[in-house]
C-alpha positions as CSV (number, residue, x, y, z in Angstrom):
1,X,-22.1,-130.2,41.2
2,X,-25.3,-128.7,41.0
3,X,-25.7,-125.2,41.6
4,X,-28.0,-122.1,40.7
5,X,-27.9,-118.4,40.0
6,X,-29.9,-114.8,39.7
7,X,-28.4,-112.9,37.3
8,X,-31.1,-110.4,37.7
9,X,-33.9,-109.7,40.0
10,X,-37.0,-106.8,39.0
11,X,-37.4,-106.2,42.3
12,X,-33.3,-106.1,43.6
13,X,-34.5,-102.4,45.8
14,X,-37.6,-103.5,47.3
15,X,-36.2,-106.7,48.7
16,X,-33.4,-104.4,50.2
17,X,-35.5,-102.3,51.7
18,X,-38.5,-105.0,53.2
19,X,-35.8,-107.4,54.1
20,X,-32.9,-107.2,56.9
21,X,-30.0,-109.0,57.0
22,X,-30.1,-112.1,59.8
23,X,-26.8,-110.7,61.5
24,X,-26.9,-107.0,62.1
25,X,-30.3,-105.8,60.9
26,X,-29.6,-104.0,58.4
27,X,-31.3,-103.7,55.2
28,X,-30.8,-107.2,52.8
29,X,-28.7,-105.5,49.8
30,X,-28.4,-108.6,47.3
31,X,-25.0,-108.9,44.9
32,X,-26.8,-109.8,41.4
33,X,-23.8,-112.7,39.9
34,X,-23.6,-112.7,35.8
35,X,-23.9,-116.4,34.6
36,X,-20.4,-115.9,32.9
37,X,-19.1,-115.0,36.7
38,X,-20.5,-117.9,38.3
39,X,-19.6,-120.2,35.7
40,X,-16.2,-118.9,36.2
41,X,-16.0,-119.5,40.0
42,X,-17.4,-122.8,39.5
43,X,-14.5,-123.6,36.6
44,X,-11.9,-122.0,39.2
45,X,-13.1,-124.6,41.6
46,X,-12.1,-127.6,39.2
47,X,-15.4,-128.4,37.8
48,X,-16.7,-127.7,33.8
49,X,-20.3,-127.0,33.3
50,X,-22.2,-129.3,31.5
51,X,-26.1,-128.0,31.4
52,X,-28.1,-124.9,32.2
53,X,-31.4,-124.3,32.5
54,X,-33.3,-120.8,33.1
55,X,-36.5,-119.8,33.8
56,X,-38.6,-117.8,30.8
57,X,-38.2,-114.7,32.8
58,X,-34.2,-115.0,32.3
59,X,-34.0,-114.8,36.7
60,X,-33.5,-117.7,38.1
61,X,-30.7,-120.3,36.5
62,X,-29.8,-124.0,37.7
63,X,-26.3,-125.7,36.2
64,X,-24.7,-128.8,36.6
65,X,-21.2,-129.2,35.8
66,X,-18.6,-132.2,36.5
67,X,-15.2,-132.1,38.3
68,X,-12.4,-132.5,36.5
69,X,-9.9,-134.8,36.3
70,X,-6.4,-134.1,37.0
């Protein structure tokens, strides 16, 4: 499983209000997710993470983790 994150965004309140959500038009309010939380969900779902990798702005995160075996 490959999947990425944004633990933080600089500009979280100017995306809300430029952007609008794609169903009901209102203004695009992004949930920021920890690492530690999505790394969680991801271990909920059966899989352990094997690899990171983050941009040197600490933004923008890729992992890869495995599925277990049960």
């Amino acid at each position: 499983l490959i999947y990425t994150g944004q633990p933080w965004h600089p500009q979280l309140e100017l995306i809300a209000g430029v952007l609008t959500s794609h169903k009901d038009g209102k203004p695009w309010v992004m949930r920021v997710r920890s690492q530690g939380e999505m790394d969680s969900l991801v271990h909920d779902a059966g899989f352990d993470k094997c690899t990171q990798r983050i941009d040197e702005w600490g933004i923008f995160t890729v992992s890869m983790a495995v599925r277990r075996d049960n």
